[in-house]
N, C-alpha and C positions, 0 to 999 in steps of 0.2 A: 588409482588412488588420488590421482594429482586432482580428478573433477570433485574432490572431498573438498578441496580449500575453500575458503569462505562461500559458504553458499546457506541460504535459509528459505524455509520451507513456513507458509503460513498458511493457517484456515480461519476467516475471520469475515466478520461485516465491514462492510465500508462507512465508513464514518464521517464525510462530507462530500457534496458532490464534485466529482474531479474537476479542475480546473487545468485544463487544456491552452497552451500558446502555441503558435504558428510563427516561425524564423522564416526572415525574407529567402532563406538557402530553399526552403521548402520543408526543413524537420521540423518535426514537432514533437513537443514533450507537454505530457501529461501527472498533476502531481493530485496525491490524497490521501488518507489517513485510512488507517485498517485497525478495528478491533480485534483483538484477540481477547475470549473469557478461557479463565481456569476455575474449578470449583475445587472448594476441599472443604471440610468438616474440622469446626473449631467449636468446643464445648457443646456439643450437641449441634450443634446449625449447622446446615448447610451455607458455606459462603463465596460469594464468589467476587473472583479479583478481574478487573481488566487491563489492559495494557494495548496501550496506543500505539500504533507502527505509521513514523511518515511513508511513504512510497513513492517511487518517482519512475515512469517510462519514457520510451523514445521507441519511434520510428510504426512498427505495423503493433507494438503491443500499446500504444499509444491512443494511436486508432481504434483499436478494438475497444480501451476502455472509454475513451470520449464516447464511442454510440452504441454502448450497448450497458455500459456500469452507471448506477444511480447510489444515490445515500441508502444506506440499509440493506444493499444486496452480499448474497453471501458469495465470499469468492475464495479461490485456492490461488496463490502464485509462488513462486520459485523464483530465487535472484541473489544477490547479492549483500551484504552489508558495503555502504560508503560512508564515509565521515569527511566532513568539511566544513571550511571557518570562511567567513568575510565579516566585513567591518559593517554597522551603522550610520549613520544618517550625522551621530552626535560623536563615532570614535570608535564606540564601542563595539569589543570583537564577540563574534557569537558564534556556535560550534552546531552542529547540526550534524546526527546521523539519522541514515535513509536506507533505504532497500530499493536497489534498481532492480526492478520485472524484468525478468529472463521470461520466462512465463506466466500464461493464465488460464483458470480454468473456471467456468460457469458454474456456480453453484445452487441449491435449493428449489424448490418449485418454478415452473413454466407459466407465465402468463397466457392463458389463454383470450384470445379476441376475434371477435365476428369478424 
């Protein structure tokens, strides 16, 4: 039961393309955003809602996404919820939650190439 605690599970497109840093230690971290859609039926229409997911990796899932994920590909990952604050430029504090990739998984058609 204890692998239940905070853990989140998505299936979405990627929604800009990753941006990849390299630390002098040798890690690197990889951050980008993941759509998620839901449809539901409001007075007859079909509608549909999206929701934005920042994302953030380290180490070999990092890697994988820097060469192999682009904007618009559809992917599966598994990770965590983080939440975190730092300051501005002018004072100002700012709050930010993220999903750190525990995992990932390729999704939707294969490109085919000569």
């Amino acid at each position: 039961m204890s692998n239940l605690k905070n853990q989140v599970q998505l299936i979405g497109n990627v929604g800009n393309t990753p941006e990849t840093k390299n630390f002098e230690s040798g890690k690197k971290v990889c951050s980008f955003s993941l759509a998620t859609n839901e449809f539901y039926h409001k007075d007859g229409e079909k509608v549909q809602q999206t929701d934005w997911h920042n994302l953030v990796a380290w180490g070999k899932q990092a890697e994988l996404i820097e060469n192999y994920v682009e904007k618009g590909k559809e992917i599966a990952v598994r990770g965590k919820l983080t939440s975190r604050s730092y300051e501005t430029q002018t004072g100002e504090k700012r709050y930010v939650t993220e999903i750190l990739v525990n995992e990932i998984l390729f999704l939707g058609n294969k490109e085919i190439t000569d």
